[in-house]
C-alpha positions as CSV (number, residue, x, y, z in Angstrom):
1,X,169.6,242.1,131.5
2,X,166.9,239.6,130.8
3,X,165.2,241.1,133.9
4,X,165.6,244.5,132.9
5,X,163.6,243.7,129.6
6,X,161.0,241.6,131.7
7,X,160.6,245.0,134.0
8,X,160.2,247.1,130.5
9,X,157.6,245.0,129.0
10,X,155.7,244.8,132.5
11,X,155.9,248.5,132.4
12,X,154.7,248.5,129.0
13,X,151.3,246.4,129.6
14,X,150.7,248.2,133.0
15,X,151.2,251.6,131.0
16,X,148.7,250.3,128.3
17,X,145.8,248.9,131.2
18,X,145.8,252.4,133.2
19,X,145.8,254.1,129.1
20,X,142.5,251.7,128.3
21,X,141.2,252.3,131.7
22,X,142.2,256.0,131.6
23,X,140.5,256.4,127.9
24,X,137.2,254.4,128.4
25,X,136.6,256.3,131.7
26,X,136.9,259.8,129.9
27,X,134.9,258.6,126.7
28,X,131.7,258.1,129.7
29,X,132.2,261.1,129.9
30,X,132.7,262.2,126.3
31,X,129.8,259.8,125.5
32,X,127.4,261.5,128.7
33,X,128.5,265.3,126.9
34,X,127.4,264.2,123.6
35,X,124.3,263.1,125.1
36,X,123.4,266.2,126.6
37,X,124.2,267.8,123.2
38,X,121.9,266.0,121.2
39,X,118.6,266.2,124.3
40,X,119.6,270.2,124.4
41,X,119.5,270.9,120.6
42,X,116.6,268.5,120.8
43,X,114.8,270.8,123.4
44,X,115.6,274.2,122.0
45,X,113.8,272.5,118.7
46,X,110.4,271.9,120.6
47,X,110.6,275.5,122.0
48,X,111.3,276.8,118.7
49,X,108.2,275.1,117.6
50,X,106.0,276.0,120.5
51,X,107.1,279.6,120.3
52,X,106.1,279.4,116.5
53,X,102.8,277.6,117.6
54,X,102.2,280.2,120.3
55,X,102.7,282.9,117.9
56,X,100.6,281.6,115.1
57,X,97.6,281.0,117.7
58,X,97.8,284.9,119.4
59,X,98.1,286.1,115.6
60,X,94.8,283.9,114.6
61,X,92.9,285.2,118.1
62,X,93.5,288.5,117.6
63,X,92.4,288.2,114.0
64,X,88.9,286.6,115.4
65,X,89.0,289.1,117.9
66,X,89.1,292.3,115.3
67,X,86.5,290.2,113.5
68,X,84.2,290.1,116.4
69,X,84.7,293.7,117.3
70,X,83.4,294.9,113.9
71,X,80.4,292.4,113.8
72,X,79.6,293.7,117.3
73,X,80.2,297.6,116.0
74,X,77.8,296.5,112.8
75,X,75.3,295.3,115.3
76,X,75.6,298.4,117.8
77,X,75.0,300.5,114.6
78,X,72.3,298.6,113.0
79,X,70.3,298.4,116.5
80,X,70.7,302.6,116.9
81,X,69.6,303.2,113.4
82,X,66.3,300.8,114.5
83,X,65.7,302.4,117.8
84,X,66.2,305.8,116.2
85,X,63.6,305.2,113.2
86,X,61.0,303.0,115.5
87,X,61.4,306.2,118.5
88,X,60.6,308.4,115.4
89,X,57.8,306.6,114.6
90,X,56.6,306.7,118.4
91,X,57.0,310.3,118.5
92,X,54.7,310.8,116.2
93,X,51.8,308.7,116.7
94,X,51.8,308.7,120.9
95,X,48.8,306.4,121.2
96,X,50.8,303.7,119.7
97,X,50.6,301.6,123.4
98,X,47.3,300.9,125.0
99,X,49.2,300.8,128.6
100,X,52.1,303.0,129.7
101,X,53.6,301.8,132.7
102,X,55.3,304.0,135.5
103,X,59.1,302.8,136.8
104,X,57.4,300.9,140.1
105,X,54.8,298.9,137.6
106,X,57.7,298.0,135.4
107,X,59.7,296.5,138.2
108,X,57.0,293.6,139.0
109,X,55.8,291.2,135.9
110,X,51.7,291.9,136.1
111,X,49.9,292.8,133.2
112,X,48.1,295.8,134.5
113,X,44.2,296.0,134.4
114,X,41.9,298.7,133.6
115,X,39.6,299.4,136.5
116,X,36.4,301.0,135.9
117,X,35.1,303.5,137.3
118,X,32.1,302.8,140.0
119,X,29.3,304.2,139.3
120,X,27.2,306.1,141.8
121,X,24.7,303.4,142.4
122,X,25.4,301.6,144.9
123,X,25.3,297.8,144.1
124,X,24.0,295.3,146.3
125,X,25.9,292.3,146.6
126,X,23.8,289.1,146.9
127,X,26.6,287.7,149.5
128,X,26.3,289.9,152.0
129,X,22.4,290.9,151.5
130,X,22.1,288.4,154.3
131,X,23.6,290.4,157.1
């Protein structure tokens, strides 16, 4: 009977090893799961706060945006009224511009001249007198 009780208590610390072993191989991975808990809740954080970033900088760009538009449409506006009042001033006093240039003239950048006209006298040239 001694034996018998030698055999239970072997039992007994073999059962409690492969129990220890057993338990600290599951808390790994207990310990891993929690790990990946906390870095997910951690990520879905930053995205909150990028989406909330993303958001905030759309909202302010459209805002500058709509500013810009109107300055531009104040701007269109105030440039018509101009051209519209300066034209009207054109229109009535046509000799406003000395030189009027035609579409071909306007295309190259010379200042035209005013040629005048020869007379019917011929003029001698003191250059070529000689030949």
């Amino acid at each position: 009977m001694n034996w018998q009780y030698g055999l239970i208590i072997i039992s007994l610390i073999i059962g409690i090893i492969i129990g220890i072993v057993i338990m600290r191989i599951k808390n790994r991975k207990s310990h891993k799961q929690e790990i990946l808990q906390y870095e997910l809740e951690k990520s879905k954080v930053k995205l909150d706060f990028y989406q909330k970033e993303l958001s905030n900088y759309f909202s302010s760009t459209k805002e500058l945006l709509d500013n810009m538009a109107e300055i531009h449409n104040q701007f269109y506006h105030h440039i018509l009224e101009s051209s519209n009042k300066f034209l009207l001033n054109q229109k009535s006093n046509k000799s406003n511009w000395k030189y009027r240039l035609t579409e071909a003239e306007s295309d190259n950048d010379q200042i035209p001249i005013e040629i005048k006209p020869q007379s019917s006298k011929k003029e001698i040239n003191p250059d070529l007198s000689h030949s």
